[in-house]
N, C-alpha and C positions, 0 to 999 in steps of 0.2 A: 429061891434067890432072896438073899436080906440085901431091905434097901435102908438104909440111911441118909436122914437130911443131912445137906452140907451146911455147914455155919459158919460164916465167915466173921473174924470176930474185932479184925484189926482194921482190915481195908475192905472197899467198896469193889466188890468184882463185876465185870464187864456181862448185863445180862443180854445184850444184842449191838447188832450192828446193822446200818445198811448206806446205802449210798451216800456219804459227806458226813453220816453221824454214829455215836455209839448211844448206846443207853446204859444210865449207869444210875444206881440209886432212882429208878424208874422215869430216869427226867432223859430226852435227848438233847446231848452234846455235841455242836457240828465242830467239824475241823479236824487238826492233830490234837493230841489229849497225851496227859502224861497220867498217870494212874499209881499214887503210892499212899503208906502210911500216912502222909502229908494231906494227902485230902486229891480232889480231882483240880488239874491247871491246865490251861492250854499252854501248848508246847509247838514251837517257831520249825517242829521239821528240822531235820537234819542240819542246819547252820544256829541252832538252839542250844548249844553243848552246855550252859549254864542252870539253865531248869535240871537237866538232866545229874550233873555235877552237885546239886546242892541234897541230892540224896545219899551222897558216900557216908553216910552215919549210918544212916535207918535200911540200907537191902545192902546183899550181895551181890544181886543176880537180875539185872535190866533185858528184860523183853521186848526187842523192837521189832515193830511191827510197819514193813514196807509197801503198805497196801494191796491188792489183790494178787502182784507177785512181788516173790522174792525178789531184792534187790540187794548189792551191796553197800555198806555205810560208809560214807565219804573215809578215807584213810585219816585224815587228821581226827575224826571225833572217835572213832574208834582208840588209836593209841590214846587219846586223854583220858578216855574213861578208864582202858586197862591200866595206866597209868596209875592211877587211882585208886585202883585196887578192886574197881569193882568188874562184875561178869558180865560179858556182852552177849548175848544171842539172838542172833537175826533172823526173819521166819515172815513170811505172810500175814498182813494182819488177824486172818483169821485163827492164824495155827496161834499168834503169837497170842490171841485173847485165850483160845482156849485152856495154852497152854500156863499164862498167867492164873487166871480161876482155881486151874486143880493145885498148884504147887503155893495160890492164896490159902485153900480150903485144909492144907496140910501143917497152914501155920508158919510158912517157909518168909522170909525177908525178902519179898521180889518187888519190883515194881515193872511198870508199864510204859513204856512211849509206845505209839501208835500212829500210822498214819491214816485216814479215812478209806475206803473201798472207793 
């Protein structure tokens, strides 16, 4: 088996999580957390559509993360994002970190909202 280190070379990827925090750049971060090229920012949770909106430059494709389970996103922030042009995909916070990571480490335009576990 060949292994290769992952290098991530634009944004900061998600290296744990647990109860109210993430770790990221090896510091913990409580709360929701928004995770893009822009750097790390707390993020208002679901009624926050403006943090999330001022990345329509920099990703395609927003990974949100509804805590331990899946949950649906309120209908209004959803059509504003598509609206906008960018991609919505809703997941578990954990799927949605892991899933963030590999498609960070591929060099892909994503970013992150996340809710805590």
């Amino acid at each position: 088996m060949r292994l290769n280190e992952v290098v991530y070379t634009d944004a900061l990827p998600i290296e744990g999580y647990g109860p109210g925090f993430f770790r990221i750049d090896s510091k913990p971060v409580h709360g929701p957390v928004c995770v893009s090229l822009r750097g790390v920012e707390p993020w208002g949770g679901f009624e926050d559509s403006e943090t999330l909106m001022q990345l329509i430059r920099d990703v395609d494709v927003i990974f949100v993360g509804t805590g331990s389970e899946i949950a649906h996103l309120p209908t209004g922030l959803r059509d504003q994002l598509e609206a906008a042009g960018l991609g919505v995909e809703v997941m578990n916070s954990p799927s949605a970190c892991r899933t963030y990571n590999v498609l960070l480490s591929e060099g892909r335009r994503v970013a992150l909202a996340v809710m805590p576990v």
